[in-house]
BALO-584679 format. One record per atom (N, C-alpha, C): x, y, z; residue in three letters. Coordinates in pm, whole numbers, padded with zeros to 5 digits, always signed. Example, Ala and Ser with C-alpha at 12.3 -4.5 7.8 and 13.67 -1.06 7.14 Angstrom:
<nodes>
+01319-00569+00780ALA +01230-00450+00780ALA +01320-00330+00780ALA +01285-00225+00708SER +01367-00106+00714SER +01290+00003+00787SER 
</nodes>
This chain:
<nodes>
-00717+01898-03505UNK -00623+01787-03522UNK -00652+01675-03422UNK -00688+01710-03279UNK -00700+01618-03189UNK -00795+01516-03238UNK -00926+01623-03261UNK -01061+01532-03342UNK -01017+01482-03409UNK -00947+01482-03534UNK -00935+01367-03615UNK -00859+01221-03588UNK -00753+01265-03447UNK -00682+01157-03443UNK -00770+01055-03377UNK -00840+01115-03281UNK -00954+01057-03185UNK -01066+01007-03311UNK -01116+01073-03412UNK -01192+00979-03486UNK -01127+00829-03531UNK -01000+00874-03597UNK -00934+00781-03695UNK -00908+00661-03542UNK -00830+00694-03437UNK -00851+00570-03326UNK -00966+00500-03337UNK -01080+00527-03316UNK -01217+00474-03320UNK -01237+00396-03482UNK -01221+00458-03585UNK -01276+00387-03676UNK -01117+00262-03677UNK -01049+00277-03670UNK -00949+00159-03658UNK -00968+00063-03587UNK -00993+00099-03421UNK -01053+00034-03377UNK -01190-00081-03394UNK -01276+00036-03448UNK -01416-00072-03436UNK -01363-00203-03590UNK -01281-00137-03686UNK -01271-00213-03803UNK -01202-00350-03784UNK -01110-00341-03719UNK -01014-00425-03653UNK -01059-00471-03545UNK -01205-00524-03475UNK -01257-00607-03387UNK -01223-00729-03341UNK -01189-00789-03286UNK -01139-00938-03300UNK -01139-01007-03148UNK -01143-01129-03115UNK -01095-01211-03004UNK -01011-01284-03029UNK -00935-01315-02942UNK -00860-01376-02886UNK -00795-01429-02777UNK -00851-01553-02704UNK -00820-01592-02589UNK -00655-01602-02548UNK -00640-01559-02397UNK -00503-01568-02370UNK -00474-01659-02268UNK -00360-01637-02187UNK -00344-01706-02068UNK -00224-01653-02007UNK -00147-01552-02092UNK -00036-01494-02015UNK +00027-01360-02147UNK +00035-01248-02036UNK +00056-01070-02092UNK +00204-01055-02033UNK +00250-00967-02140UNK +00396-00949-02081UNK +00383-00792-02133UNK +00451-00671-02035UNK +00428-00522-02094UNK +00530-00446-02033UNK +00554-00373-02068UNK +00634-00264-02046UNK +00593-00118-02073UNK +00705-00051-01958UNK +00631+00105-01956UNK +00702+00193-01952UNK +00705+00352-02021UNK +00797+00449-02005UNK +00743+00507-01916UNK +00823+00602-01811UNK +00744+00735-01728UNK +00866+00832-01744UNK +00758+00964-01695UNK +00882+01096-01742UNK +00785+01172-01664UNK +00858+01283-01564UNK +00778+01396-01517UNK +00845+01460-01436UNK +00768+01537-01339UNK +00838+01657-01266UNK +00773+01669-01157UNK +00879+01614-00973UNK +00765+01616-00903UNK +00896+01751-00793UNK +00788+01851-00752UNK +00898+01949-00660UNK +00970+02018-00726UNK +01015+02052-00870UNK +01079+02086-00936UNK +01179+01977-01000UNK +01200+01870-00959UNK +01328+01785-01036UNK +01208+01679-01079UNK +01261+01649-01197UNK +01242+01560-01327UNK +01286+01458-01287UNK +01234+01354-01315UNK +01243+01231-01331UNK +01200+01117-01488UNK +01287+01028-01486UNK +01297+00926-01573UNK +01272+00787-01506UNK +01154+00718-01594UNK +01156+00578-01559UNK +01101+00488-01609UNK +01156+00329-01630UNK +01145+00215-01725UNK +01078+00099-01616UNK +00963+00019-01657UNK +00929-00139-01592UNK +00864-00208-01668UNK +00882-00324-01609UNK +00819-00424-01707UNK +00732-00472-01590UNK +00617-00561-01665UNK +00554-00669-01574UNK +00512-00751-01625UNK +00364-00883-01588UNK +00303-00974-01608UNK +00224-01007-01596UNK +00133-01082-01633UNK +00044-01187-01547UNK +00041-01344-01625UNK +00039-01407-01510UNK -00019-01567-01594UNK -00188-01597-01553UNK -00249-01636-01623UNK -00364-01654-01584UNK -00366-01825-01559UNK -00441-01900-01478UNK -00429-02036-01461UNK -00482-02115-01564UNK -00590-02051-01646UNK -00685-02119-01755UNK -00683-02003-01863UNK -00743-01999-01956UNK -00720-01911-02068UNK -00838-01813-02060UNK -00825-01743-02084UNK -00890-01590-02064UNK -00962-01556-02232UNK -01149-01570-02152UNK -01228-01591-02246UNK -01245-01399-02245UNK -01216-01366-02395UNK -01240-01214-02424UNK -01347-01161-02522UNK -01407-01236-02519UNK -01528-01245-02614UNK -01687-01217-02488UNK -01659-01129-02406UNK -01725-01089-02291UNK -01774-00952-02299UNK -01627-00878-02362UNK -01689-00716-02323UNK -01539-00666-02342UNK -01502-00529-02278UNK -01387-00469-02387UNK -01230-00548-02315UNK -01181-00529-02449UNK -01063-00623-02425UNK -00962-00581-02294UNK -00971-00507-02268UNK -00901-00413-02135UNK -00965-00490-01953UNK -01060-00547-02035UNK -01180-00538-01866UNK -01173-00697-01903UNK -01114-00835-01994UNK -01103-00926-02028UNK -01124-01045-01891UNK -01039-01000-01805UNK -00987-01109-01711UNK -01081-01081-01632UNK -01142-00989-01568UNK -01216-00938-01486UNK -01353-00976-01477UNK -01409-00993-01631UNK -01541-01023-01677UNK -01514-01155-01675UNK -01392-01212-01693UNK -01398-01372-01696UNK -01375-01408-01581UNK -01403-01309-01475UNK -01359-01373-01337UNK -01230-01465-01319UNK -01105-01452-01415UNK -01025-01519-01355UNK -00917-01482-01283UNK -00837-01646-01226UNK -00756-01629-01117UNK -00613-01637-01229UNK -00530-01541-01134UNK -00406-01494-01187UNK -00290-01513-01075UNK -00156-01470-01129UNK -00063-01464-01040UNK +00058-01338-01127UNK +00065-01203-01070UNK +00128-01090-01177UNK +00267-01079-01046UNK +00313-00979-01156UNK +00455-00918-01047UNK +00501-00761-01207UNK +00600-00670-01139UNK +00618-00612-01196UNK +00729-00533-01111UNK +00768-00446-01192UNK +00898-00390-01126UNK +00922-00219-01227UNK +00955-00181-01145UNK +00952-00036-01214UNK +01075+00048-01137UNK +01149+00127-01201UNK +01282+00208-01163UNK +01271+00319-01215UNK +01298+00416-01150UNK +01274+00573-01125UNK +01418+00620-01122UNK +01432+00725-01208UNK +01579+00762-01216UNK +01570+00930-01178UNK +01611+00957-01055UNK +01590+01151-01031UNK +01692+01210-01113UNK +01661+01316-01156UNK +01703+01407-01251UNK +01835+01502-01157UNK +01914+01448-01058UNK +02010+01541-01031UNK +02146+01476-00965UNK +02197+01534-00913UNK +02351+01477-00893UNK +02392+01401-00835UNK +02408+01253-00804UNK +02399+01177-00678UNK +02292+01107-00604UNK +02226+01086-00694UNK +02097+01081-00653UNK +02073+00870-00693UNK +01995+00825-00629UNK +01982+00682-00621UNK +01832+00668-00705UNK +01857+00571-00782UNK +01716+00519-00860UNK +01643+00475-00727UNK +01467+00477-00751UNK +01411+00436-00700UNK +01343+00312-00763UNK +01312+00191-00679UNK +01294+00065-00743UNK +01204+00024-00669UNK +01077-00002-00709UNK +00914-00071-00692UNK +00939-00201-00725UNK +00939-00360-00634UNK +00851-00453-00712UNK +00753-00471-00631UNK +00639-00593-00725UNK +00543-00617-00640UNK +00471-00765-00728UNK +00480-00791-00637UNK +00408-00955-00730UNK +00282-01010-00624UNK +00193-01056-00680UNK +00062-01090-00608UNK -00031-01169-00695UNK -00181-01171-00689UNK -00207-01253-00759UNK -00393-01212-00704UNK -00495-01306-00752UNK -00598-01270-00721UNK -00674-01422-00775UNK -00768-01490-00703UNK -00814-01589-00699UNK -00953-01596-00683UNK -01034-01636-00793UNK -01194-01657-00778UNK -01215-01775-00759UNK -01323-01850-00714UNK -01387-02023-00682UNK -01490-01947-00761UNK -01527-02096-00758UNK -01656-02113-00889UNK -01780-02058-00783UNK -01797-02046-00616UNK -01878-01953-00572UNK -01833-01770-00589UNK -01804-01759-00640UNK -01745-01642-00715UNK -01665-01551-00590UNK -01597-01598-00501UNK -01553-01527-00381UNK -01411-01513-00440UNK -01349-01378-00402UNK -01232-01312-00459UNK -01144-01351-00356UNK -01015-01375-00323UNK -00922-01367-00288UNK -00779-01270-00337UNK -00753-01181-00213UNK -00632-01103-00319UNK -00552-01097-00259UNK -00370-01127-00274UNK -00300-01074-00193UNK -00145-01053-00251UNK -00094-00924-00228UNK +00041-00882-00282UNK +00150-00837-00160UNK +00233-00874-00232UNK +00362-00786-00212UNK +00421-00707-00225UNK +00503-00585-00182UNK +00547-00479-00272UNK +00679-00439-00205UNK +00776-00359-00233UNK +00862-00326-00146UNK +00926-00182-00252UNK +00936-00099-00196UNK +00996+00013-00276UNK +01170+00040-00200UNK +01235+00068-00288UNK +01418+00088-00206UNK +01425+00205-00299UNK +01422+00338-00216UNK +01508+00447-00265UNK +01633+00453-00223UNK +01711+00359-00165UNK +01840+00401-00206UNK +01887+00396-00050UNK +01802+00465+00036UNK +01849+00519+00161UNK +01776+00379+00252UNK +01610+00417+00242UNK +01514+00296+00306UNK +01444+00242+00175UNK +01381+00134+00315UNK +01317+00030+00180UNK +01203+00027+00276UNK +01071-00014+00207UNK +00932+00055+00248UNK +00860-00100+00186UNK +00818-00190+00289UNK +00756-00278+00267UNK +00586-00309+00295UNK +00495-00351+00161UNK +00368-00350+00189UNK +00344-00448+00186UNK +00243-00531+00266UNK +00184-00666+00242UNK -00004-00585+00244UNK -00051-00689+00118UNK -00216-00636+00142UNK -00278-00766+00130UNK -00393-00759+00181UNK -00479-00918+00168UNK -00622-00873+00138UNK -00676-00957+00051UNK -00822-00887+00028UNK -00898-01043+00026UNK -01070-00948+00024UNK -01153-01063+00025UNK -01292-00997-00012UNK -01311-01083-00115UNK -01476-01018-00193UNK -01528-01099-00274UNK -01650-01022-00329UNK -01721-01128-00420UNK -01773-01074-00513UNK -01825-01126-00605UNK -01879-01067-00745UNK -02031-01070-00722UNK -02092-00889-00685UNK -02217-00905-00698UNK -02311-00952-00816UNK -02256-00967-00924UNK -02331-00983-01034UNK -02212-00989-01135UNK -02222-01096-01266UNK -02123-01122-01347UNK -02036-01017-01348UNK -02054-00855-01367UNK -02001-00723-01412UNK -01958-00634-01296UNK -01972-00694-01151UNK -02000-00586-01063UNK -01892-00670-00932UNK -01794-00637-00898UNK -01740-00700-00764UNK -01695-00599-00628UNK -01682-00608-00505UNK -01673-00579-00413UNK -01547-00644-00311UNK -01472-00573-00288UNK -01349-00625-00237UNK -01273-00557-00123UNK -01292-00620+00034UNK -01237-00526+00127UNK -01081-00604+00179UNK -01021-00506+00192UNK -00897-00507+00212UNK -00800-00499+00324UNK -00684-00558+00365UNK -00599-00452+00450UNK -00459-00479+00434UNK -00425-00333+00442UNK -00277-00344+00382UNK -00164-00297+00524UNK -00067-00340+00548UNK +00000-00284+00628UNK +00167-00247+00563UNK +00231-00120+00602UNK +00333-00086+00527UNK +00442-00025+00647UNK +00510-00128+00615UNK +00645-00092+00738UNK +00811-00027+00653UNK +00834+00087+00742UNK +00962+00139+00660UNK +01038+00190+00799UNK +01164+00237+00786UNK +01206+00268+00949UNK +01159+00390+00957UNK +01063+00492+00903UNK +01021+00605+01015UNK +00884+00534+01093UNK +00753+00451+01013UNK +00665+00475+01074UNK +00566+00319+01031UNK +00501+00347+01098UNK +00437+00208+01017UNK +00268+00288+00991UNK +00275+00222+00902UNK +00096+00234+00878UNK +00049+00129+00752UNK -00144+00196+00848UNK -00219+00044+00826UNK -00319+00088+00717UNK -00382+00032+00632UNK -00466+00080+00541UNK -00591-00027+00553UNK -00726+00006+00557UNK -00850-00097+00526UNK -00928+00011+00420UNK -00956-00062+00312UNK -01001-00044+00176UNK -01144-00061+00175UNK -01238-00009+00131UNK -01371-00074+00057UNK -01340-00054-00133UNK -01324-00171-00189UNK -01328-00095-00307UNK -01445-00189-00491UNK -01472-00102-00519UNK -01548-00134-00607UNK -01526-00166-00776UNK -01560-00247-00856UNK -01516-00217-01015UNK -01687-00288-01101UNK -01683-00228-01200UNK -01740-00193-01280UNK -01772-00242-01410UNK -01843-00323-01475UNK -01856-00243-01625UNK -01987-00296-01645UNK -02077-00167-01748UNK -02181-00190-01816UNK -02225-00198-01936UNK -02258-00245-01961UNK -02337-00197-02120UNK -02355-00147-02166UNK -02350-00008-02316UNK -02432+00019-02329UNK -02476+00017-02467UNK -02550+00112-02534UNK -02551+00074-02686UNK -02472+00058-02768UNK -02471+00024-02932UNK -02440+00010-03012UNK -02258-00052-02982UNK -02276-00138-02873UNK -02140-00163-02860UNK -02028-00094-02751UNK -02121-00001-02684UNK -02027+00058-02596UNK -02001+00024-02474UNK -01891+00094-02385UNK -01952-00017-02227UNK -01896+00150-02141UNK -01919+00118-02039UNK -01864+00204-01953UNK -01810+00124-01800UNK -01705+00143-01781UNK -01643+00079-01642UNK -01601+00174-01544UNK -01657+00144-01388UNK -01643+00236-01301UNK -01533+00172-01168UNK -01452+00269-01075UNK -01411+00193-00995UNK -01412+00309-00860UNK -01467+00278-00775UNK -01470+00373-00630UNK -01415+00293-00476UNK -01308+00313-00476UNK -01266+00286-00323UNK -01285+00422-00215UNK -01298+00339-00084UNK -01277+00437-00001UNK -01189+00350+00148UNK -01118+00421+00189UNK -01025+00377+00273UNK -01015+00454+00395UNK -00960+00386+00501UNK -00923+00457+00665UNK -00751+00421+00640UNK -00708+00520+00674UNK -00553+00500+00695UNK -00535+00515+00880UNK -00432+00440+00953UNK -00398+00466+01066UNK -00235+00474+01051UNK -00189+00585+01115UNK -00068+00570+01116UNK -00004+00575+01308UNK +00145+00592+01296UNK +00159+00606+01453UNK +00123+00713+01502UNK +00089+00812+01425UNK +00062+00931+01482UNK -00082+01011+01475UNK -00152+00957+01349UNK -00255+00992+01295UNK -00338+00909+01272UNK -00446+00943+01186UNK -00564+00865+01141UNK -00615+00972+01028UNK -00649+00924+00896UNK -00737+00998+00810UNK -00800+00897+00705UNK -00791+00936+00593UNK -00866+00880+00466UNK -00808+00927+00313UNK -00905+00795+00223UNK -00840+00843+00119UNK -00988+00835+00059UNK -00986+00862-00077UNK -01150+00811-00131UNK -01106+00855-00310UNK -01141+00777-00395UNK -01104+00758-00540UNK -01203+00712-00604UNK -01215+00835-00708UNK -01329+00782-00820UNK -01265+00756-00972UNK -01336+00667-01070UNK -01309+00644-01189UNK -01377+00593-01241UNK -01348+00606-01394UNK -01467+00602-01495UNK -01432+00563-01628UNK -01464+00501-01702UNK -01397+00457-01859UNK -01469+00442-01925UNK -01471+00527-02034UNK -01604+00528-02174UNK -01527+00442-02297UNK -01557+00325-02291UNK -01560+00246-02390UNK -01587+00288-02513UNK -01562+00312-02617UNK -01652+00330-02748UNK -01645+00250-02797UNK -01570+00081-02825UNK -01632-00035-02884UNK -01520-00126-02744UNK -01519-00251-02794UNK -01436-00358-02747UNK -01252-00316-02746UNK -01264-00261-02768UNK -01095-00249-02800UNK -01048-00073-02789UNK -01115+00011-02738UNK -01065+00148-02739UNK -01145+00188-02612UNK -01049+00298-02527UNK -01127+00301-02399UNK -01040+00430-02358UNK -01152+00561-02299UNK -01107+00636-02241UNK -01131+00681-02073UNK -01026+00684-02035UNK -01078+00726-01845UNK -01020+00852-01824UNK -01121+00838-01676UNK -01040+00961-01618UNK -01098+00928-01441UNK -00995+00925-01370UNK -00994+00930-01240UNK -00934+01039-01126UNK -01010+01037-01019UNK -00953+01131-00944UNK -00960+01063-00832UNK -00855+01150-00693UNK -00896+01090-00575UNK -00822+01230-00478UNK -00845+01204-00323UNK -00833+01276-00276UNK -00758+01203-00095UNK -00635+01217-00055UNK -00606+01139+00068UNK -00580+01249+00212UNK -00646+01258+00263UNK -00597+01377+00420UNK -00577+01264+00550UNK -00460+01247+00583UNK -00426+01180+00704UNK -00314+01304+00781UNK -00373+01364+00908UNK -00310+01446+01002UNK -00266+01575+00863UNK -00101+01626+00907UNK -00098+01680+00863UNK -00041+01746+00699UNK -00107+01569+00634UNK -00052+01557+00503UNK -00174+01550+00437UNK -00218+01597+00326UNK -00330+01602+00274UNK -00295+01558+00037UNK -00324+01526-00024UNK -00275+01547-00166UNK -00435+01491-00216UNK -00389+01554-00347UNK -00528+01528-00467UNK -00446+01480-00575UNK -00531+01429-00620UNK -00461+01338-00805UNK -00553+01374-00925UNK -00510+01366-01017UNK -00645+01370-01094UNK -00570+01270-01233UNK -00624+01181-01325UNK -00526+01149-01436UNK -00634+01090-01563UNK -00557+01125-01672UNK -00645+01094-01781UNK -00623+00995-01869UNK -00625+00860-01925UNK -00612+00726-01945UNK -00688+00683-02094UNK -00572+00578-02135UNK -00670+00580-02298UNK -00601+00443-02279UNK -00686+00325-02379UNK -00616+00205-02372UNK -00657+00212-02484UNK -00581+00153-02608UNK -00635+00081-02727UNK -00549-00041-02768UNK -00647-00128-02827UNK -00618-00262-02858UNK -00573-00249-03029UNK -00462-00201-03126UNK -00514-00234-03244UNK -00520-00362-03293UNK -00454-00469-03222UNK -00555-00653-03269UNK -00583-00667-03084UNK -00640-00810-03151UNK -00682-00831-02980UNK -00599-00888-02871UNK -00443-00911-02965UNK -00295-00964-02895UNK -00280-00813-02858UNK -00261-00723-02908UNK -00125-00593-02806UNK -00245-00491-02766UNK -00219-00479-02669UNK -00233-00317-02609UNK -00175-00186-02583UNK -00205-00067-02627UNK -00103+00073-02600UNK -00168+00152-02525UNK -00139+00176-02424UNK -00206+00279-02311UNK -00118+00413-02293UNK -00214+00456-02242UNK -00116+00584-02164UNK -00216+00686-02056UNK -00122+00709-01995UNK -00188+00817-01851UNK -00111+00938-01873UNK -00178+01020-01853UNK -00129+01192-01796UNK -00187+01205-01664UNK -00131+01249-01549UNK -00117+01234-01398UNK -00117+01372-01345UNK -00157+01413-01250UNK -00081+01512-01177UNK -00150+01510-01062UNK -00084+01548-00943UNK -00090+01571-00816UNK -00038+01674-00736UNK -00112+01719-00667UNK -00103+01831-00557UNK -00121+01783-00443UNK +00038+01853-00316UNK +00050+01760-00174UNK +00142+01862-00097UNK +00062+01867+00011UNK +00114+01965+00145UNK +00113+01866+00245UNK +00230+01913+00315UNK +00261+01819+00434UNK +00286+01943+00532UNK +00262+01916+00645UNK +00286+02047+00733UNK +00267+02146+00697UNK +00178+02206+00681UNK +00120+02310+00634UNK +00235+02395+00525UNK +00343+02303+00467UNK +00473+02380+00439UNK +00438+02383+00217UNK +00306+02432+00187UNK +00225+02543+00109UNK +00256+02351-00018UNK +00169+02372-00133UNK +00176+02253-00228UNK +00313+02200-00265UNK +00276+02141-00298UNK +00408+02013-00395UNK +00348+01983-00524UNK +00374+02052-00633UNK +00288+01932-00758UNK +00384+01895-00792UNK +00302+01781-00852UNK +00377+01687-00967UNK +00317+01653-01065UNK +00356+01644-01179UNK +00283+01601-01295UNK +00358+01470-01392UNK +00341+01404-01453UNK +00399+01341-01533UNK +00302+01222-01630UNK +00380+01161-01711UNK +00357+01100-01826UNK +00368+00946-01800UNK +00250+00858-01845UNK +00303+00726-01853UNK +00246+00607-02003UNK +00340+00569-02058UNK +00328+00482-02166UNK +00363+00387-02195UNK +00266+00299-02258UNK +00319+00126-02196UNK +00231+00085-02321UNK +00313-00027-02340UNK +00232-00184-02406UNK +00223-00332-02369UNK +00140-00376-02401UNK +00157-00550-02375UNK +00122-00650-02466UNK +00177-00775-02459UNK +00159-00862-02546UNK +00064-00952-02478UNK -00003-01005-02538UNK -00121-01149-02451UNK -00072-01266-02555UNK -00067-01385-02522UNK -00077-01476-02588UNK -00067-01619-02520UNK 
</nodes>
């Protein structure tokens, strides 16, 4: 059954090919999962405006803005609802933006702030890179994140991707690696990913990563599908899970679900 749905995606896909330039995406997302034993529920929306219109007639419609090197300005917001008695939604925004010059040098920098209810956990990040080659960019970072237990600092190396390959296919890669400092510690994080294109408009990933700072250590692993059925909407989705010990006090998983669409126009 899987095979066939996975064929019939693909032949829909390649049949239904199309461009269409944009200049501004609007999307929304469900999540649902289980982290520690309690369940969670959660709804966000987000954006981007692009400054000029976003040429997609490059390579797959997912990797659009990226291949067109353009400059943007996004934000998004997402709310987490815990599954038990008394309990406070958790609420993510984050708005930022990312800026190329015609010497192809990247500029990146966001905002974020998360409020569970009790504290609120503020990130500022600033980046700076360049595009080794139309398909290939490089972008180092640093983020700092202040909340009232602790502060910590993050510097990034991180990489993205896409190639060519036959009959229409592409493949896109993305590898960061990072130093975390905190007040007490120092460790790392390091993340790989990968996306098999099978035409312009259908795309499967799968990423993993791995973070050990002192005596907190977690792994991720998640599996990712984007499809375009015109070249206006997109439907994605992730399956997630993670494993995380803190004080040697034995795992934490979590697993959960995420599903979203967007409009371009």
């Amino acid at each position: 059954m899987k095979k066939i749905v996975l064929a019939s995606a693909i032949a829909l896909a390649t049949a239904g090919q199309a461009y269409a330039d944009y200049q501004f995406e609007l999307g929304g997302v469900y999540t649902s999962g289980e982290i520690g034993g309690t369940d969670y529920d959660g709804f966000g929306v987000g954006g981007e405006f692009h400054f000029d219109k976003v040429d997609t007639s490059k390579g797959p419609l997912a990797e659009a803005s990226f291949l067109d090197k353009s400059s943007f300005v996004d934000f998004s917001f997402l709310s987490v609802e815990p599954d038990f008695a008394g309990a406070d939604d958790i609420e993510t925004t984050n708005i930022g933006g990312r800026f190329v010059t015609g010497s192809n040098l990247i500029i990146e920098a966001d905002w974020s702030t998360v409020d569970t209810g009790l504290a609120d956990v503020d990130t500022i990040r600033v980046g700076v890179g360049t595009y080794i080659n139309d398909t290939t960019d490089v972008v180092v970072s640093y983020s700092t994140e202040d909340d009232d237990n602790a502060d910590v600092d993050y510097l990034d190396v991180t990489f993205h991707g896409v190639n060519a390959l036959n009959q229409g296919a592409s493949v896109g890669y993305d590898v960061a690696v990072g130093y975390i400092d905190t007040d007490d510690d120092s460790g790392y994080h390091i993340d790989v990913g990968g996306t098999y294109y099978f035409n312009n408009m259908f795309g499967l990933g799968l990423s993993a990563g791995i973070t050990d700072v002192g005596d907190f250590s977690s792994d991720t692993i998640s599996l990712d599908a984007s499809f375009f059925p015109s070249a206006q909407v997109e439907i994605y989705a992730s399956i997630f899970d993670e494993s995380t010990e803190i004080n040697g006090g034995g795992d934490v998983d979590s697993d959960g679900i995420l599903i979203g669409a967007a409009v371009r126009f």
